[in-house]
N, C-alpha and C positions, 0 to 999 in steps of 0.2 A: 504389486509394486513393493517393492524391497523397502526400509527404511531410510538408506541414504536416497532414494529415490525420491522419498518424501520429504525430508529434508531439504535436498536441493531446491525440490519447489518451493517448499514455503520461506527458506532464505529467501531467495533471485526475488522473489514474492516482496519483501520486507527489505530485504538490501538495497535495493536499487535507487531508483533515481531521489527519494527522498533523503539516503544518507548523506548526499552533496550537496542539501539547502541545511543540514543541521549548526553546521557553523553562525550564517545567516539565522537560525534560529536563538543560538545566543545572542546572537549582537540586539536580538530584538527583545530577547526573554532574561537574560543574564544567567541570575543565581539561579532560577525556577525556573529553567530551561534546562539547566543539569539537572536541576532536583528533576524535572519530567523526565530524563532519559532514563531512572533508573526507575520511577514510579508506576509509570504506564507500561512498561514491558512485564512488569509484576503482576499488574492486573489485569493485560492481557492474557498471558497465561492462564490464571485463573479462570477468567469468564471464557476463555477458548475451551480447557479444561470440562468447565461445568454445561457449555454446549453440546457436545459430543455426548457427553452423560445423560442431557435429554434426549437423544435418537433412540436410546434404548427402552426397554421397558424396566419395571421393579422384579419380575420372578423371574426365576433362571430355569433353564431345561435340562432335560433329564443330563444336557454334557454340562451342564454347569455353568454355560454361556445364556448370556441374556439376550434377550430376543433382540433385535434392530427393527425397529417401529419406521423410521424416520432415514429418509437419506439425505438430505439436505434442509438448509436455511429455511425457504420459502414452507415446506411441507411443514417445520416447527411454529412457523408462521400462522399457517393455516389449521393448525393442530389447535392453536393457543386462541384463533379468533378466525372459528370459523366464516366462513364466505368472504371476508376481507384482508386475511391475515397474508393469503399468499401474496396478493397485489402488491399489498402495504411492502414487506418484506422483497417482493422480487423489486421494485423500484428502486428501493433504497439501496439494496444488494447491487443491481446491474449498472444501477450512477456511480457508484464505488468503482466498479471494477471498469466502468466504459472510461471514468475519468483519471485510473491506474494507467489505465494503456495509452490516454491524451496525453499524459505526461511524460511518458516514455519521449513523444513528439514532440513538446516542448521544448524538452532535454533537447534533443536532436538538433531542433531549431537556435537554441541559446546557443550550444559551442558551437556550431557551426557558422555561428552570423558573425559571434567574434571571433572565429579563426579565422574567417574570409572576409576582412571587411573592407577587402580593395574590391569583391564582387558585388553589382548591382542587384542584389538577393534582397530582399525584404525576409525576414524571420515565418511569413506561411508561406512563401516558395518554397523555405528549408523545410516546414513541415508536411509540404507536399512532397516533396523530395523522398523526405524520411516513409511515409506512407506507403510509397509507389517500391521503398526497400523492400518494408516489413510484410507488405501484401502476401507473397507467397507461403510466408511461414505460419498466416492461419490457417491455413489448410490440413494440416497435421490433426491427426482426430484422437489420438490416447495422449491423456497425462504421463504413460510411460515414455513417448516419443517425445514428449517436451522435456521430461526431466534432464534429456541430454543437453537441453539449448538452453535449459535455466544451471545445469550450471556450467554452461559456458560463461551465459549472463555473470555467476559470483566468479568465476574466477577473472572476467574482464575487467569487471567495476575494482577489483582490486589493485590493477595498474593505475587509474588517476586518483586513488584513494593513497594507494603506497605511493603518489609521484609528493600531493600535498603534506603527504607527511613525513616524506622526507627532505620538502622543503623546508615545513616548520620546525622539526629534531635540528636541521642545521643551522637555523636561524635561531635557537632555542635561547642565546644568549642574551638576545632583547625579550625575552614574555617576562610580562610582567601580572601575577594575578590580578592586580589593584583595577586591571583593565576591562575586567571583565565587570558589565553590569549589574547591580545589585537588587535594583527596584527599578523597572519600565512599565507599568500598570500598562497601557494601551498598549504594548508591544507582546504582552504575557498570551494576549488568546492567540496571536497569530502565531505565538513559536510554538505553543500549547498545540493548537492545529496540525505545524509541520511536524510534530514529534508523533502525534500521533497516527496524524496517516501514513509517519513511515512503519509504525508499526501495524499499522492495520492489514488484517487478513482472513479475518471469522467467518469470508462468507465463501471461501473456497475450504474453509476445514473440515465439514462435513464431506465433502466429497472427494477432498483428502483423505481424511482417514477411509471412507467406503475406498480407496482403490487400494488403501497396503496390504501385504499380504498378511503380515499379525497385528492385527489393532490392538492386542494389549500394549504395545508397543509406543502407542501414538502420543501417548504424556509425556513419557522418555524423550519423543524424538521433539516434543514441542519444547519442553522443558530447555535441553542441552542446546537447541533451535535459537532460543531469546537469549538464554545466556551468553553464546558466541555471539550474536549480534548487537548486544547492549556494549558489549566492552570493547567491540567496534567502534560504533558508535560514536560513547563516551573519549575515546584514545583520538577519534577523529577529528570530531567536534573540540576537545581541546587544543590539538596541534593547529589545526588550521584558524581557530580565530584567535590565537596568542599570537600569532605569525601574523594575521591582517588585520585584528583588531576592529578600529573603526569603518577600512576599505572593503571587508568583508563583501563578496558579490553571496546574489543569490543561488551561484552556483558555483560551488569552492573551485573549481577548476578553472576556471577564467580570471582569478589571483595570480596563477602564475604569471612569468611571463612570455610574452611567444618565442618561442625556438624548441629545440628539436624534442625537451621531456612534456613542452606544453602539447606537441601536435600528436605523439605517439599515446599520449591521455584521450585524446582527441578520438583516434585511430578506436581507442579499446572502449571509447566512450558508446562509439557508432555501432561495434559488434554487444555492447550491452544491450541498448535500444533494439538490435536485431534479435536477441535472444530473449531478452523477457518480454515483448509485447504479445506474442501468442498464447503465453497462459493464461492470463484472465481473460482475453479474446475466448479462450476455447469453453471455460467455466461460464460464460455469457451465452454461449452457443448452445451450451446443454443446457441451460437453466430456459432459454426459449423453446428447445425442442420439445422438452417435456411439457411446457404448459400448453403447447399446438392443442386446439382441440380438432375434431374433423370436420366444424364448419370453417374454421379457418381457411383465408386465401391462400396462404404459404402453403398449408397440409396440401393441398390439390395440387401444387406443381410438381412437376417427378423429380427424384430425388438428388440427384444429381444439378436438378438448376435452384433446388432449394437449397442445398449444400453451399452453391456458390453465391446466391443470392444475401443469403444470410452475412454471411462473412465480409463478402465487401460490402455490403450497407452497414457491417458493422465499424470497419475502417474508416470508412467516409464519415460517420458517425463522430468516433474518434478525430479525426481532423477537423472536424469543423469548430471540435467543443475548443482544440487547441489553435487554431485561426481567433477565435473567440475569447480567451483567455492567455496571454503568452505572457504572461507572466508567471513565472516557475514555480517560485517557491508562496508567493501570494495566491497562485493557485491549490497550490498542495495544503496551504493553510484553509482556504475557503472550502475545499472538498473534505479536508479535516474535520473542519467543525460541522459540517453540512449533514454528511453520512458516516463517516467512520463513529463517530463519538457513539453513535444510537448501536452501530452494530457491533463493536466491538465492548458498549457498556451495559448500551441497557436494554437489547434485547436478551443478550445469553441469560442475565440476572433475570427478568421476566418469565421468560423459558424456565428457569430454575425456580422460582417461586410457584407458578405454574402445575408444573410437570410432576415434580419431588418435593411440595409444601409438605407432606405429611413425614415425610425419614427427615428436614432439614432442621437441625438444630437454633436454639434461639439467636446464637451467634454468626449464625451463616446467613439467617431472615436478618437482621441488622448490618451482613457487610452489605449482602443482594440489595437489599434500599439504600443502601451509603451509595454505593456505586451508580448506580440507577439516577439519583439526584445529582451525584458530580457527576456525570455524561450529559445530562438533559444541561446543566447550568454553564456546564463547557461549549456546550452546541451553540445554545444562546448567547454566551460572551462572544465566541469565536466569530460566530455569521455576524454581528454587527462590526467588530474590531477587522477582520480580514476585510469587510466589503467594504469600508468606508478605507482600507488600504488603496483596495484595490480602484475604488473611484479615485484617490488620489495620483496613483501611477499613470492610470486613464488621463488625468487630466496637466501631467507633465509632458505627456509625447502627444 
């Protein structure tokens, strides 16, 4: 797989439906809801960086390339704590990525309830609706064949991103920075959450980087990857909550108002949702196949009904968790601080400490425990702050 190939995945991966609650993420977070947009993309890098660097070994071969030990998350997992580590790691790993792809449904659900609300739809008919779309597109079985549908996904999500922000550029004469919040203590872990599970991605990066074709390459393309999407981002999340302020929805796109720029947002909203729900579907799939053992029930069916078996129990999966939680961006908060935080903070630094204690300088063992402590104290702030949201919203409807 080429580099832009990799790219595109791991954008549509990080672009998507969490850069639409980022606004909503201010209104809750303020000042430390920008400070996270540019902090967490930093340290992402980083600890994406230094997990990849665990797959490998320390000696090089006689070509000068170092062995690859390791192909993914779970095997580093189980590397680091034998008989437990893969469990611990595929759990955590495939909640990520089952509740990546709920959200897509969510998404789905939200604009469409308010674009239709002369229709007798309830928000899980729209995400049965949505499911009964995206079903055929798990079927695709290479990351090279998704790279096309993910970036479909960045170049769709760009029409209701460029629609919001060319409402706010023209409306630009009323922002006022003074508006923006400065200190929200209980709102800080739930924006904290959405920022970071729109950056979350470490547990498809191993097997990202095993598909490119030059993996020297893979820091480059992670690197130049966060940087175009931070100043996204950041460009977004400002235009749109100067422009709504305190009306700010949990899904910037339903600020506008309806007519013809709101529905054609609408239109590119539904080809996003079509485009990126297959790829962490498909990283789900391989991450099951490989742990099949042969007394498994699944291994004994022919392949062809395990194929399909798989796939829509893993959809249905996905809809129920979004029947269950329909709320957007207090979901993406709650999965934020749940699972993103351990695997994009403090498993890589584990893994690093681990793997390469003896080459790791004193400064690098003090960032690994710095990070490690803010990810576990984020987790913990976030899962009491987001659920005690989320029991709230529960008990207004």
């Amino acid at each position: 797989m080429p580099i832009w190939k990799a790219a595109a995945n791991f954008i549509c991966d990080v672009e998507g439906t969490g850069l639409l609650s980022l606004p909503f993420a201010v209104l809750n977070g303020g000042v430390a809801a920008l400070a996270a947009l540019v902090i967490v993309p930093v340290i992402c890098c980083y600890t994406g960086t230094i997990m990849i660097q665990c797959l490998y070994g320390d000696s090089s071969t006689p070509g000068g390339r170092k062995p690859r030990l390791r192909s993914s998350i779970e095997e580093l997992g189980e590397a680091c704590w034998p008989g437990i580590g893969r469990k611990v790691v595929l759990a955590l790993q495939n909640t990520e990525l089952l509740m990546l792809s709920a959200s897509y449904l969510v998404l789905c659900a939200t604009f469409l309830d308010y674009a239709f609300l002369t229709l007798p739809f309830t928000k899980i008919l729209w995400s049965c609706i949505g499911a009964a779309v995206v079903l055929p597109t798990v079927f695709l079985k290479s990351l090279s064949n998704v790279a096309w549908l993910s970036l479909i996904g960045i170049l769709s999500v760009l029409v209701p991103v460029g629609s919001v922000m060319w409402y706010g550029i023209s409306h630009s004469s009323g922002w006022q920075l003074s508006s923006i919040p400065l200190w929200k203590p209980e709102g800080i872990p739930v924006a904290f959450g959405i920022v970071l599970f729109s950056n979350a991605a470490h547990s498809i990066l191993p097997r990202l980087e095993g598909d490119m074709a030059n993996k020297g390459m893979f820091r480059v393309m992670l690197s130049i990857s966060y940087i175009f999407i931070t100043c996204l981002k950041i460009t977004f999340s400002l235009c749109a909550f100067l422009s709504f302020t305190t009306d700010t929805k949990d899904l910037a796109t339903n600020n506008l108002a309806p007519g013809v720029v709101y529905y054609i947002s609408c239109v590119f909203l539904g080809v996003n949702v079509l485009a990126s729900y297959p790829f962490p579907i498909l990283i789900v799939v391989r991450s099951i196949e490989d742990a099949l053992s042969p007394e498994c029930f699944l291994d004994r069916l022919p392949m062809a009904v395990r194929f399909v078996c798989v796939r829509v129990s893993l959809v249905l999966l996905t809809l129920g968790a979004a029947a269950l939680i329909p709320h957007f961006a207090l979901m993406l908060a709650f999965v934020g601080s749940l699972t993103s935080s351990t695997t994009c903070f403090v498993l890589p630094c584990l893994f690093h400490l681990r793997f390469k204690h003896g080459k790791l300088r004193f400064y690098q063992k003090i960032l690994d425990y710095f990070i490690i402590s803010f990810g576990l104290a984020a987790a913990g702030f976030g899962i009491v702050f987001s659920g005690k949201a989320l029991v709230k919203a529960y008990e207004k409807t």
